[in-house]
PDB file of N, CA, C, O and CB in Angstrom:
ATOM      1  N   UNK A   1       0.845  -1.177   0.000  1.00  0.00           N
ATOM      2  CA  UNK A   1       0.000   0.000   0.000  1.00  0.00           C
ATOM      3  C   UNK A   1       0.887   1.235   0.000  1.00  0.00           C
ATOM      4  O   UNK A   1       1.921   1.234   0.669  1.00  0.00           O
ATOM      5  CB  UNK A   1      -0.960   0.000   1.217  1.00  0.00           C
ATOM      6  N   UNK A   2       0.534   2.261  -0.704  1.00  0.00           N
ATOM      7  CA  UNK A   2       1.673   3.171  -0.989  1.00  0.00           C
ATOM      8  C   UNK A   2       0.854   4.629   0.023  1.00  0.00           C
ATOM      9  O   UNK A   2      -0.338   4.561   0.322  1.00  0.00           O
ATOM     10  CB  UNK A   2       1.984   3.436  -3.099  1.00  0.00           C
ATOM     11  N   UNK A   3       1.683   5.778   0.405  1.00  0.00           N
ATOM     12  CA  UNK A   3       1.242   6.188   1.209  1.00  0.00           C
ATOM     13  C   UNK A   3       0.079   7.305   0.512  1.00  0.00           C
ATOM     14  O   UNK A   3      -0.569   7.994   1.299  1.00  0.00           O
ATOM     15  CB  UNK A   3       2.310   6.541   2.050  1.00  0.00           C
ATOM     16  N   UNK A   4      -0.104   7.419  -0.648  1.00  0.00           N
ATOM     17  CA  UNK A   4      -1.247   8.205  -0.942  1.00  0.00           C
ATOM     18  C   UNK A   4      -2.661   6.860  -0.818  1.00  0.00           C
ATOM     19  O   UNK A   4      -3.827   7.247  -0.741  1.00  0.00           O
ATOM     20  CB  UNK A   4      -0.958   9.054  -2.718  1.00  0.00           C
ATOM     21  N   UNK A   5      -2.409   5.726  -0.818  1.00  0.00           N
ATOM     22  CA  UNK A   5      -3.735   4.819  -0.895  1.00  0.00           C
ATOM     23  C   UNK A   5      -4.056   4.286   0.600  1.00  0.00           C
ATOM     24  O   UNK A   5      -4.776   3.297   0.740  1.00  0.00           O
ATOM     25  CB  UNK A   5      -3.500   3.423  -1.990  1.00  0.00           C
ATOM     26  N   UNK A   6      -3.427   5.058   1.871  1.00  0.00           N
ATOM     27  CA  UNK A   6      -3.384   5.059   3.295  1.00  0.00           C
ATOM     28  C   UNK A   6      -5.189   5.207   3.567  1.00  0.00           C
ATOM     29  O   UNK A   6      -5.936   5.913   2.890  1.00  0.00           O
ATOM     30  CB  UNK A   6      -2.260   6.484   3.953  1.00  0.00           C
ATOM     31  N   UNK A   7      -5.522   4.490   4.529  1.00  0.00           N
ATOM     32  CA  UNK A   7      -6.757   5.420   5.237  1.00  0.00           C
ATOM     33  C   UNK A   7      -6.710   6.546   6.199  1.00  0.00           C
ATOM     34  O   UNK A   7      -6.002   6.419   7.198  1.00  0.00           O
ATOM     35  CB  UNK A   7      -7.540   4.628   5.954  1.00  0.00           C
ATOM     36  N   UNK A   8      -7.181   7.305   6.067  1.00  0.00           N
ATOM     37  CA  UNK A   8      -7.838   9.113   6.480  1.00  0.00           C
ATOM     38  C   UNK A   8      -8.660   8.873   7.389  1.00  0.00           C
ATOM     39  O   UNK A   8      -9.681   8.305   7.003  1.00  0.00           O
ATOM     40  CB  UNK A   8      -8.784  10.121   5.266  1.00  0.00           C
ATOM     41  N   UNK A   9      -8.577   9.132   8.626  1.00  0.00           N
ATOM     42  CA  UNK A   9      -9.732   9.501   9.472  1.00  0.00           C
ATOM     43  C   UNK A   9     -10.427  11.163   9.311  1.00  0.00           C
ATOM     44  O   UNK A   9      -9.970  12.232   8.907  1.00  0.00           O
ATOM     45  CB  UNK A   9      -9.157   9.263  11.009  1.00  0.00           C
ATOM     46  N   UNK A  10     -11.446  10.824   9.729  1.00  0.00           N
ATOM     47  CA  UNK A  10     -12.350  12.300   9.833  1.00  0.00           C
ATOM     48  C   UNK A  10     -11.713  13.269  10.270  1.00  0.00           C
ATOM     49  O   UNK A  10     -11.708  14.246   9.521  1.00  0.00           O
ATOM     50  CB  UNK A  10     -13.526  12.346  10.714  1.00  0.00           C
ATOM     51  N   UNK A  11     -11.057  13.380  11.408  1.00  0.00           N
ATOM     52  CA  UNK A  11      -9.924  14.929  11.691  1.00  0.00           C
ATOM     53  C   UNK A  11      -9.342  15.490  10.858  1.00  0.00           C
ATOM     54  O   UNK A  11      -9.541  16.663  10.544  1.00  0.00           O
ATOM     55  CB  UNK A  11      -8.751  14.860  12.457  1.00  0.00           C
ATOM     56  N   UNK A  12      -8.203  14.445  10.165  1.00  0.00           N
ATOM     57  CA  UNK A  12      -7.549  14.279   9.158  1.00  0.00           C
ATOM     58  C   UNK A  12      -8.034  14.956   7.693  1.00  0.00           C
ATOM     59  O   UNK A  12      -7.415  15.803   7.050  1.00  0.00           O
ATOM     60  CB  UNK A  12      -7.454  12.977   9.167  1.00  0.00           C
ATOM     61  N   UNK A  13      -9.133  14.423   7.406  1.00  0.00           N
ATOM     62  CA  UNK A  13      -9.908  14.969   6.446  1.00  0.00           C
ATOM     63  C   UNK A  13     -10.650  16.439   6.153  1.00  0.00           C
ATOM     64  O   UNK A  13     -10.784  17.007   5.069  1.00  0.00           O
ATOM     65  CB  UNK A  13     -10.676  14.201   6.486  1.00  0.00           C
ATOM     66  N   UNK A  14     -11.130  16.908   7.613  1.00  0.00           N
ATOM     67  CA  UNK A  14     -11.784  17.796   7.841  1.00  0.00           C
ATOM     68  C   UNK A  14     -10.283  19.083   8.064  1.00  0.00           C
ATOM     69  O   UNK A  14     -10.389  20.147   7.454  1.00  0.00           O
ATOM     70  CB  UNK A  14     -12.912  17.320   9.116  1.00  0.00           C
ATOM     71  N   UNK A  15      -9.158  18.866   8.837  1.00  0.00           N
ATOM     72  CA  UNK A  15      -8.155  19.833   8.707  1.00  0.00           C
ATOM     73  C   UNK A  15      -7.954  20.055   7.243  1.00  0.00           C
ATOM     74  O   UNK A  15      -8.242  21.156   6.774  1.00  0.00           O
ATOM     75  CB  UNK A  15      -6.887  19.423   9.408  1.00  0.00           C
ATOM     76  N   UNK A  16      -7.369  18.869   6.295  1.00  0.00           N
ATOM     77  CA  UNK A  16      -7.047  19.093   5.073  1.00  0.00           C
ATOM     78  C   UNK A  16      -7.485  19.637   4.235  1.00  0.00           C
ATOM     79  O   UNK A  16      -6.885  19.923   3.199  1.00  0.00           O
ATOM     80  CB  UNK A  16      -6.906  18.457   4.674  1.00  0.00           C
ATOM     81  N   UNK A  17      -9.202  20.033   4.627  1.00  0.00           N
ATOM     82  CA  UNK A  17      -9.655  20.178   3.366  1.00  0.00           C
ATOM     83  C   UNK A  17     -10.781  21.583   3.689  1.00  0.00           C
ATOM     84  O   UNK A  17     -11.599  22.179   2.989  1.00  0.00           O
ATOM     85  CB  UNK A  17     -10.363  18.590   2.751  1.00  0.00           C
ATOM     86  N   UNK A  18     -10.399  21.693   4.868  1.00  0.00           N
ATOM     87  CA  UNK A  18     -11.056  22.885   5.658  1.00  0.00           C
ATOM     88  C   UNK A  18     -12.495  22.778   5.393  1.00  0.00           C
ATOM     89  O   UNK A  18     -12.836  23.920   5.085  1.00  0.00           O
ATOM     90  CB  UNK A  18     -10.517  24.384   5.211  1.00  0.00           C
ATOM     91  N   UNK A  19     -13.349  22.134   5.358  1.00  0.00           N
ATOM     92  CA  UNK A  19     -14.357  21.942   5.412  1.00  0.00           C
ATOM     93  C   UNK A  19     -15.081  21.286   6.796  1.00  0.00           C
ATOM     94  O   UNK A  19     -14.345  20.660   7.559  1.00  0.00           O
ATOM     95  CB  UNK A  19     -14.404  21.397   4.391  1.00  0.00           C
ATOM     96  N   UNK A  20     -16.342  21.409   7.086  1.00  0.00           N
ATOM     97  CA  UNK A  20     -17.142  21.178   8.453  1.00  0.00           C
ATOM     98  C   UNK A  20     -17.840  19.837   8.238  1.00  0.00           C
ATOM     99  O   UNK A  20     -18.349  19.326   7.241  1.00  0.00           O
ATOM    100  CB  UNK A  20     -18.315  22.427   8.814  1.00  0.00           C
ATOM    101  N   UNK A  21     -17.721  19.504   9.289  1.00  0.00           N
ATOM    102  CA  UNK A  21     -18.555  17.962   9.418  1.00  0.00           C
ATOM    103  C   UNK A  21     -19.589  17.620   8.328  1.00  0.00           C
ATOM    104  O   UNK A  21     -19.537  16.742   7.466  1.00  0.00           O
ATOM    105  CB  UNK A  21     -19.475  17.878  10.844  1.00  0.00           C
ATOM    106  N   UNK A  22     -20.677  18.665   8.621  1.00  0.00           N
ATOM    107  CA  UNK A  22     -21.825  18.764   8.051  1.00  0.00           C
ATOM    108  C   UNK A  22     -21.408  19.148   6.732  1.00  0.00           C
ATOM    109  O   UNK A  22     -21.465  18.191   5.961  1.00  0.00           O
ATOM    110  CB  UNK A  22     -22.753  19.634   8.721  1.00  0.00           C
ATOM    111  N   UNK A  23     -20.959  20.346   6.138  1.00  0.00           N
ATOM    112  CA  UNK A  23     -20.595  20.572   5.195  1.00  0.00           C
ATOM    113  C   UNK A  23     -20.128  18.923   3.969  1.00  0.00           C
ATOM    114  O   UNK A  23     -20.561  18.647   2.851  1.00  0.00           O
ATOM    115  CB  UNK A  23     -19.573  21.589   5.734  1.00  0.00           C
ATOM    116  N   UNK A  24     -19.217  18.258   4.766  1.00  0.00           N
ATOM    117  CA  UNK A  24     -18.603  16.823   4.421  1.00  0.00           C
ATOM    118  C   UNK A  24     -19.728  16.075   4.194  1.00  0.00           C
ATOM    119  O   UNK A  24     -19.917  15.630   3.062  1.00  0.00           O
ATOM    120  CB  UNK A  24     -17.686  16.105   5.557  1.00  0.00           C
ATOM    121  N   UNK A  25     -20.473  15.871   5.038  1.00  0.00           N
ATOM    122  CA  UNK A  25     -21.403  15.313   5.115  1.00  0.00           C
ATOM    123  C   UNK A  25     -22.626  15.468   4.226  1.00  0.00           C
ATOM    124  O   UNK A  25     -23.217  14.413   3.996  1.00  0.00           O
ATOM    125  CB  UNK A  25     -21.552  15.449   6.121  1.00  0.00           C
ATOM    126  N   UNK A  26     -23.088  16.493   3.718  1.00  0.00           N
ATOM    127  CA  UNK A  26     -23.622  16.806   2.881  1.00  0.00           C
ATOM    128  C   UNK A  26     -23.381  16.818   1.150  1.00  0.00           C
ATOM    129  O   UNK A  26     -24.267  16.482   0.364  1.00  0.00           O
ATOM    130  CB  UNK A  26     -23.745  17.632   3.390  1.00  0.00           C
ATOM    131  N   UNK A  27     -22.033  17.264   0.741  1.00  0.00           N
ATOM    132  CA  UNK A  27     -21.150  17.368  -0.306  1.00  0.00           C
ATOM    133  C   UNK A  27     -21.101  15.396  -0.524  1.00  0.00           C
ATOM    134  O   UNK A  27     -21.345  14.848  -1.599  1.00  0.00           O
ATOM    135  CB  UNK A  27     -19.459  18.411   0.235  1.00  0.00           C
ATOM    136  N   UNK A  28     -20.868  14.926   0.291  1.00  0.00           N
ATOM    137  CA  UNK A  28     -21.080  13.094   0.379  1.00  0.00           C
ATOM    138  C   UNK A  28     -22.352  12.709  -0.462  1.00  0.00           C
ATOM    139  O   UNK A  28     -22.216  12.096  -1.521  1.00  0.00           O
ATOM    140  CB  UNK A  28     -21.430  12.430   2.193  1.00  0.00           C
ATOM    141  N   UNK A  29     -23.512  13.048  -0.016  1.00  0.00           N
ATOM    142  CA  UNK A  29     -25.057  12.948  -0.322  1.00  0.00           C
ATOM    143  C   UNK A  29     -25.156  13.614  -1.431  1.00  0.00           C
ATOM    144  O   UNK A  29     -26.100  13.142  -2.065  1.00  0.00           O
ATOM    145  CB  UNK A  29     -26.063  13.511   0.708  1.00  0.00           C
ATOM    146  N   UNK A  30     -24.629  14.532  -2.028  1.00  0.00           N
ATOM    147  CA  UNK A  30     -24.398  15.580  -3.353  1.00  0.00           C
ATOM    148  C   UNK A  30     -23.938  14.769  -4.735  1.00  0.00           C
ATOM    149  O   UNK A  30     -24.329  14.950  -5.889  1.00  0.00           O
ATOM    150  CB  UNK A  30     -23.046  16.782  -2.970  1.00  0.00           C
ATOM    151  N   UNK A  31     -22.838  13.681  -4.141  1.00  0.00           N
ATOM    152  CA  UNK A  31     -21.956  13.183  -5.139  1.00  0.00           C
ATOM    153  C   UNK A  31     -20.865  13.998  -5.411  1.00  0.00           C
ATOM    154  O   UNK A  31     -20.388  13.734  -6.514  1.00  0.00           O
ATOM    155  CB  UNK A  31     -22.598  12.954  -6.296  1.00  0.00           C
ATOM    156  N   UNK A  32     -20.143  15.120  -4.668  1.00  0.00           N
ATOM    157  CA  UNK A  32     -19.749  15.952  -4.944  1.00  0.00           C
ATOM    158  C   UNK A  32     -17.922  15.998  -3.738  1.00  0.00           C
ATOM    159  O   UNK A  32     -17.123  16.912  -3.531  1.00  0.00           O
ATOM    160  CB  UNK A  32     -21.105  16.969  -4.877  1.00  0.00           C
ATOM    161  N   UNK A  33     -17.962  14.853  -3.355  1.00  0.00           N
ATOM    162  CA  UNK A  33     -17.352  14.373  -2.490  1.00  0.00           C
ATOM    163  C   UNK A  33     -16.914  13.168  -2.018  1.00  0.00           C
ATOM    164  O   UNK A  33     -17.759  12.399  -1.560  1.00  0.00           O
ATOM    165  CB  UNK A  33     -17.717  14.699  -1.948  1.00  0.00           C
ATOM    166  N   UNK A  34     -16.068  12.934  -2.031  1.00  0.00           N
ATOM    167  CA  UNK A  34     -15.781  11.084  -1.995  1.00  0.00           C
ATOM    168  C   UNK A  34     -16.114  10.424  -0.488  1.00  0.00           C
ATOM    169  O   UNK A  34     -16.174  10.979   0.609  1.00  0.00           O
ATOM    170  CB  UNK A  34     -13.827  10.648  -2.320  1.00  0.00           C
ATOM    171  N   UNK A  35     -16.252   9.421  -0.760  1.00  0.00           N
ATOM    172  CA  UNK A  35     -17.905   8.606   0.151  1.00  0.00           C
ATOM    173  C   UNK A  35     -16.639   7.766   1.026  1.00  0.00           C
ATOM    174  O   UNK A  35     -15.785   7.023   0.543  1.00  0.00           O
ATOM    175  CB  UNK A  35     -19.558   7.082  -1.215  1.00  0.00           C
ATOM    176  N   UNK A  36     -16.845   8.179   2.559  1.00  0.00           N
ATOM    177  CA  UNK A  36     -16.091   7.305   3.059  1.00  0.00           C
ATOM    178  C   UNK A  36     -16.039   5.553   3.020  1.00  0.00           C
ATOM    179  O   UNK A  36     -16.842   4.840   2.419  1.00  0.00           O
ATOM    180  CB  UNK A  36     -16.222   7.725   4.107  1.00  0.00           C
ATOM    181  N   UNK A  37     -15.146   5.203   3.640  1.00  0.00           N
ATOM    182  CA  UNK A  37     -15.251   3.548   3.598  1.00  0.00           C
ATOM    183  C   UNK A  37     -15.192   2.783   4.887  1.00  0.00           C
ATOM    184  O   UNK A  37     -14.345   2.867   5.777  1.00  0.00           O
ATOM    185  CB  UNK A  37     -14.081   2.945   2.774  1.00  0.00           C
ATOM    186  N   UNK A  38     -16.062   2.160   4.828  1.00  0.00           N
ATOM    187  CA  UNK A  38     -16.616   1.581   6.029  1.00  0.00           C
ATOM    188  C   UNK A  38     -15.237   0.554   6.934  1.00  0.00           C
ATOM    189  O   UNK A  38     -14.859  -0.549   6.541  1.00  0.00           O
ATOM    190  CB  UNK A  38     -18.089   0.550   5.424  1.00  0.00           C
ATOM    191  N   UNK A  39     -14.811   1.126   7.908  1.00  0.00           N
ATOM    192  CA  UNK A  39     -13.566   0.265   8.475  1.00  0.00           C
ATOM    193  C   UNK A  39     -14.382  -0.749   9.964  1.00  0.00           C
ATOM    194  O   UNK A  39     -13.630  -1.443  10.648  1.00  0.00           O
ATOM    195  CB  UNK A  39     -12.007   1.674   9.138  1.00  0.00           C
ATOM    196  N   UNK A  40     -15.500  -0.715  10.206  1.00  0.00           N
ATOM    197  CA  UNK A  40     -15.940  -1.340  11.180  1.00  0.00           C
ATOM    198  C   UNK A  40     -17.247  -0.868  11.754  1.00  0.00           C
ATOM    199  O   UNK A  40     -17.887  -0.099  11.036  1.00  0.00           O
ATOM    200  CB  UNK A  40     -15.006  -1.354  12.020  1.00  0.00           C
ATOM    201  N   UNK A  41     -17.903  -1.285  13.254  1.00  0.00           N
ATOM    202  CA  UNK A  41     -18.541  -0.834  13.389  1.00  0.00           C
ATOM    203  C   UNK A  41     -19.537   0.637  13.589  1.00  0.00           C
ATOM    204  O   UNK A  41     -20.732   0.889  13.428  1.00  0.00           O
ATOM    205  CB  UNK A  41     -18.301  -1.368  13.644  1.00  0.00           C
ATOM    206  N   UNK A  42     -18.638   1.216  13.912  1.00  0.00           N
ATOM    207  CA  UNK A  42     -18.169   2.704  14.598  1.00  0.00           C
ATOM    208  C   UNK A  42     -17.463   3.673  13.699  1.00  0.00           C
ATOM    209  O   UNK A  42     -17.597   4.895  13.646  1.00  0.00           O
ATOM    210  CB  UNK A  42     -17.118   2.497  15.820  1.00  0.00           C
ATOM    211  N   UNK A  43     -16.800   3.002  13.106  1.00  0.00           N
ATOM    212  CA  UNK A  43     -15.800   3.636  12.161  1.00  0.00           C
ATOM    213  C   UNK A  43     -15.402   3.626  10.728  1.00  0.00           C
ATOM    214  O   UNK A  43     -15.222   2.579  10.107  1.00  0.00           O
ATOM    215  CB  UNK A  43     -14.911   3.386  12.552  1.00  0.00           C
ATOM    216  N   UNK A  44     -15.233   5.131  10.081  1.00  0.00           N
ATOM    217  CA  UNK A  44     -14.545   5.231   9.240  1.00  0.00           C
ATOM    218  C   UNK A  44     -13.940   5.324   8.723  1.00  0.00           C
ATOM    219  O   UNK A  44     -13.044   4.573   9.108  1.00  0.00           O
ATOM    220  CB  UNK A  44     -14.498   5.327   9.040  1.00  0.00           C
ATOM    221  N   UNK A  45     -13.538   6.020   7.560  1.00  0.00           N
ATOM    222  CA  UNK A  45     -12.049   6.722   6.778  1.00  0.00           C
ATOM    223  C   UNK A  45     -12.311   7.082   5.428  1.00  0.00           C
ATOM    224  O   UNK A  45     -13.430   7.087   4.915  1.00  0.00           O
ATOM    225  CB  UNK A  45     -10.673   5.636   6.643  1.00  0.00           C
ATOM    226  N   UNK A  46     -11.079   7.429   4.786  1.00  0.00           N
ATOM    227  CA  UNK A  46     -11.609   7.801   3.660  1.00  0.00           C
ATOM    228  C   UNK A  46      -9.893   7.401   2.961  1.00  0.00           C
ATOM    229  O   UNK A  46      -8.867   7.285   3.632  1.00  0.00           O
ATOM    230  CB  UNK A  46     -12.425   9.572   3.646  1.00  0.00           C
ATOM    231  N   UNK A  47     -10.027   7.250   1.386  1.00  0.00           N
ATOM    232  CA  UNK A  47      -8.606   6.941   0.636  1.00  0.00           C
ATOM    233  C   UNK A  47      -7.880   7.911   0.403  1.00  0.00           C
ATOM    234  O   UNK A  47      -8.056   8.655  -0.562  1.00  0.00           O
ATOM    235  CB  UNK A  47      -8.657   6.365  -0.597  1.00  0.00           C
ATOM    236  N   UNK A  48      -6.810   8.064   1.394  1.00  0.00           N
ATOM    237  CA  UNK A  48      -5.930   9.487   1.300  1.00  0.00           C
ATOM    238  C   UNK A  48      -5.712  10.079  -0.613  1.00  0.00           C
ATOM    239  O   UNK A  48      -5.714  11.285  -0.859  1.00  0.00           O
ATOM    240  CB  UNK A  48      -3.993   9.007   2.160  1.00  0.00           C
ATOM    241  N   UNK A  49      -5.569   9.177  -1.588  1.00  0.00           N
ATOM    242  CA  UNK A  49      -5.709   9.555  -2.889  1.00  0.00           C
ATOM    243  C   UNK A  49      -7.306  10.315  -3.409  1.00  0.00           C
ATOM    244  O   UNK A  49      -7.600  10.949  -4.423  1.00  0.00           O
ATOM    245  CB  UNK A  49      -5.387   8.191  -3.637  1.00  0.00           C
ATOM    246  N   UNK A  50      -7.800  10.063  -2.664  1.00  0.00           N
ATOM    247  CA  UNK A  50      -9.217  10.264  -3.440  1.00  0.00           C
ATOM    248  C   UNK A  50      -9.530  11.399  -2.742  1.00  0.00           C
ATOM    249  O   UNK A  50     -10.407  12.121  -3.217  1.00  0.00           O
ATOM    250  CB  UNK A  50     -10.447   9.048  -3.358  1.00  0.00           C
ATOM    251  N   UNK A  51      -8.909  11.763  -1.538  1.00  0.00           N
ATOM    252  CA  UNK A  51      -9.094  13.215  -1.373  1.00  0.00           C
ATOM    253  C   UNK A  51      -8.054  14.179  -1.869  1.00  0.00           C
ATOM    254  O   UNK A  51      -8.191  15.060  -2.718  1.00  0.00           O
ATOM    255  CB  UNK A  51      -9.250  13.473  -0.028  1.00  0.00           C
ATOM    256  N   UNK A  52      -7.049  13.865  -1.217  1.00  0.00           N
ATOM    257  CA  UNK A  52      -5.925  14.542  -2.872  1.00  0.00           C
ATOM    258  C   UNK A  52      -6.946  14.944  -4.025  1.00  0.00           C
ATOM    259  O   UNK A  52      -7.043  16.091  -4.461  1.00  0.00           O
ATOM    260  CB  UNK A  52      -4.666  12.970  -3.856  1.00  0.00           C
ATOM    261  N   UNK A  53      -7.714  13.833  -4.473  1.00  0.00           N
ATOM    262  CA  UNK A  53      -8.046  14.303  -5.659  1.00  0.00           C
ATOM    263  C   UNK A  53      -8.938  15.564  -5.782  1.00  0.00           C
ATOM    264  O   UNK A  53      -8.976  16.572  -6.488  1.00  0.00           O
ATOM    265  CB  UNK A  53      -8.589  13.295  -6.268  1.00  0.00           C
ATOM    266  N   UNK A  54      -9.694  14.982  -4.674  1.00  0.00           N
ATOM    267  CA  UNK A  54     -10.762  16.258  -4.602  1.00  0.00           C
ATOM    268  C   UNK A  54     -10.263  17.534  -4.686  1.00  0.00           C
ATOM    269  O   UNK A  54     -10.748  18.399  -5.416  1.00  0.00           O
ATOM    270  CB  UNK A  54     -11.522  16.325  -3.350  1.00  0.00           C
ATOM    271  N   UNK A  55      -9.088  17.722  -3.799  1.00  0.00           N
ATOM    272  CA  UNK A  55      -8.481  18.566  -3.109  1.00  0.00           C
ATOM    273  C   UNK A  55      -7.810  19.757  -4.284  1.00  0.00           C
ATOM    274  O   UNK A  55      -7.783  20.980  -4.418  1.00  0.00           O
ATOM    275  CB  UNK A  55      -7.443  17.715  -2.173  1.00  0.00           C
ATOM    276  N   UNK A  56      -7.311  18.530  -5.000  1.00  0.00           N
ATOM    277  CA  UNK A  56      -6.319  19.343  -6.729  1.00  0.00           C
ATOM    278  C   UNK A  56      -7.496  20.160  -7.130  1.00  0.00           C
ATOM    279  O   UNK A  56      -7.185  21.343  -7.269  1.00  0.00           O
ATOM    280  CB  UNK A  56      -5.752  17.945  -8.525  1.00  0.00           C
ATOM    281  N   UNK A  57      -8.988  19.854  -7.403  1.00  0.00           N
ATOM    282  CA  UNK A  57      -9.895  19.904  -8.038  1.00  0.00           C
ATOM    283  C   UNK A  57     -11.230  20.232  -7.428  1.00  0.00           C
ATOM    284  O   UNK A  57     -12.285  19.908  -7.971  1.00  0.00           O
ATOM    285  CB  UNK A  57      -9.828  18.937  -8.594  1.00  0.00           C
ATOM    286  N   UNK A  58     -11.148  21.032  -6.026  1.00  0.00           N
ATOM    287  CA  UNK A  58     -12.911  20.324  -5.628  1.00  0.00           C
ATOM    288  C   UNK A  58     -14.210  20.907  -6.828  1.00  0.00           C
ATOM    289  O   UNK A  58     -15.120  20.247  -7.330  1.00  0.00           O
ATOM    290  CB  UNK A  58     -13.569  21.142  -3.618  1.00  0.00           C
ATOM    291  N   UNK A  59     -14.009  21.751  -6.939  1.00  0.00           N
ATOM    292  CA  UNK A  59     -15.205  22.313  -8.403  1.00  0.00           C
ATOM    293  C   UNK A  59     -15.719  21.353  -9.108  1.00  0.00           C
ATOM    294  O   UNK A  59     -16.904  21.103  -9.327  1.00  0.00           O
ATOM    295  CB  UNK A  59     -14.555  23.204  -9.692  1.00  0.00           C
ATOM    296  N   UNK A  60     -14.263  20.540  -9.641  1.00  0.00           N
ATOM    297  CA  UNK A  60     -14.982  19.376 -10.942  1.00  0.00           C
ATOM    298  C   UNK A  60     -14.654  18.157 -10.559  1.00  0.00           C
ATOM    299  O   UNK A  60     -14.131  17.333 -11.310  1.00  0.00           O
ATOM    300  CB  UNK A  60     -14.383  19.463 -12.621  1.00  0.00           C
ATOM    301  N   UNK A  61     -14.986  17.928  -9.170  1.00  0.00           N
ATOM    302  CA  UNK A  61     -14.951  16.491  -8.508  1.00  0.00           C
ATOM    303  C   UNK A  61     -16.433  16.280  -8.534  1.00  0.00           C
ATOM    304  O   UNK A  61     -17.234  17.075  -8.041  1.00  0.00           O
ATOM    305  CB  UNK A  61     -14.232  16.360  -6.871  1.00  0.00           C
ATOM    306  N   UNK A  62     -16.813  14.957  -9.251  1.00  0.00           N
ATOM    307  CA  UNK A  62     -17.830  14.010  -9.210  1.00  0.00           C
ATOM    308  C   UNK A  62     -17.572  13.069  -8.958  1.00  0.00           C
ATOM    309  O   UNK A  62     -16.515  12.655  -9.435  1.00  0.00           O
ATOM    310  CB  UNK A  62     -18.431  13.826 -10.023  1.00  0.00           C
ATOM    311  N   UNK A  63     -18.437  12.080  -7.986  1.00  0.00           N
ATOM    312  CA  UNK A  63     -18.641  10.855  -7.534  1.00  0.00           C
ATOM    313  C   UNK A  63     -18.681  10.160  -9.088  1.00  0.00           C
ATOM    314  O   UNK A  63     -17.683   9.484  -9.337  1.00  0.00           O
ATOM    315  CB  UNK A  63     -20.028  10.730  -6.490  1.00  0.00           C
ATOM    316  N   UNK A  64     -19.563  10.226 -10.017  1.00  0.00           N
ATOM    317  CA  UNK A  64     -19.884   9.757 -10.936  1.00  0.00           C
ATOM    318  C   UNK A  64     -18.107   9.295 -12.171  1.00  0.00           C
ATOM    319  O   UNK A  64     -17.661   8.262 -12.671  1.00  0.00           O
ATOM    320  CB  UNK A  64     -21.116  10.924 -11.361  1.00  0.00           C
ATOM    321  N   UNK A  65     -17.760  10.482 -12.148  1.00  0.00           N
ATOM    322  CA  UNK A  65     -16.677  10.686 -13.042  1.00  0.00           C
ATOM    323  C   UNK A  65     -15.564   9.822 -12.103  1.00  0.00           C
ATOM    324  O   UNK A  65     -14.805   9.119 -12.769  1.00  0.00           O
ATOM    325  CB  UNK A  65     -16.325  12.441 -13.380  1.00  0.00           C
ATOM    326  N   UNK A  66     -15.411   9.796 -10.909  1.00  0.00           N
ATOM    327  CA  UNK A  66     -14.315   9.373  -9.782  1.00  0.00           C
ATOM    328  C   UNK A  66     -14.433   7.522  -9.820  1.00  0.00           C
ATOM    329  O   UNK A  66     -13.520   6.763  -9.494  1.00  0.00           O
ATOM    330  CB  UNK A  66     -14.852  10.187  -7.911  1.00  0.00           C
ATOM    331  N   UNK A  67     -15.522   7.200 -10.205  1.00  0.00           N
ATOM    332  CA  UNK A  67     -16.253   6.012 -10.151  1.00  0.00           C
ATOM    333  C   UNK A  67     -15.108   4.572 -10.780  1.00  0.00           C
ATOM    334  O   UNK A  67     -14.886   3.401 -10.475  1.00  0.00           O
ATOM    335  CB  UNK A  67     -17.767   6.348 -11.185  1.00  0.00           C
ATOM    336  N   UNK A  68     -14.586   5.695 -11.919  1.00  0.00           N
ATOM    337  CA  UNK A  68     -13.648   4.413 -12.560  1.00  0.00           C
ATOM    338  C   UNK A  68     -12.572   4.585 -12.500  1.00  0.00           C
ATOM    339  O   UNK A  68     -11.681   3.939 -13.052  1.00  0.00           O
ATOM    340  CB  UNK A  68     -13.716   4.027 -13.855  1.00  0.00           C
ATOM    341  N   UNK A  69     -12.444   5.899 -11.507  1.00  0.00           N
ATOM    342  CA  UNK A  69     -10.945   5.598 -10.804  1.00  0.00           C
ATOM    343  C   UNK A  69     -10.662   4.770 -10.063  1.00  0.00           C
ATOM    344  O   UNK A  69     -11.625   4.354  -9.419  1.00  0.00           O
ATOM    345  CB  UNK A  69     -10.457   6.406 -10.132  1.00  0.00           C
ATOM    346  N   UNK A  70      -9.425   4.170  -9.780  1.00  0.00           N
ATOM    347  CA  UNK A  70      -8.808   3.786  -8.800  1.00  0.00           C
ATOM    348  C   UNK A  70      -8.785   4.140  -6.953  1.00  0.00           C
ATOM    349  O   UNK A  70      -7.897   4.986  -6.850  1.00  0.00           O
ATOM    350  CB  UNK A  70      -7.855   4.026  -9.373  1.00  0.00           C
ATOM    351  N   UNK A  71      -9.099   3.987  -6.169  1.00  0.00           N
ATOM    352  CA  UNK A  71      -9.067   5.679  -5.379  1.00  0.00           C
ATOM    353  C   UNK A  71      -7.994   4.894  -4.589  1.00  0.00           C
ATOM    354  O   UNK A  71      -7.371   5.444  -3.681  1.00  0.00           O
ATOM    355  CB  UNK A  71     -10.770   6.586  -4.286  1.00  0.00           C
TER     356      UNK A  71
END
């Protein structure tokens, strides 16, 4: 596993990308934001690449278009 394909916790995510819980949370439900991944009961994360990606790009980040990426 290389260190951009690492899992992201929510802190992590939310410093990087300066965005608010809710805000995240919503932009998720939009398609407009990459959809965390389920690590257990309680918990999530997200693919340190696939927010990079967002991140290069958030304007023309789609769930749809992101779909046959790799993340």
């Amino acid at each position: 596993m290389s260190a951009s394909d690492r899992i992201i916790r929510m802190r992590t995510v939310l410093d990087r990308t300066g965005l608010s819980r809710s805000t995240l949370y919503r932009k998720m439900a939009e398609g407009s934001f990459p959809r965390s991944v389920k690590l257990g009961e309680h918990s999530a994360g997200w693919h340190e690449s696939a927010i990079n990606e967002w991140i290069a790009d958030p304007a023309a980040w789609r769930e749809d278009q992101a779909l046959g990426r790799k993340p």
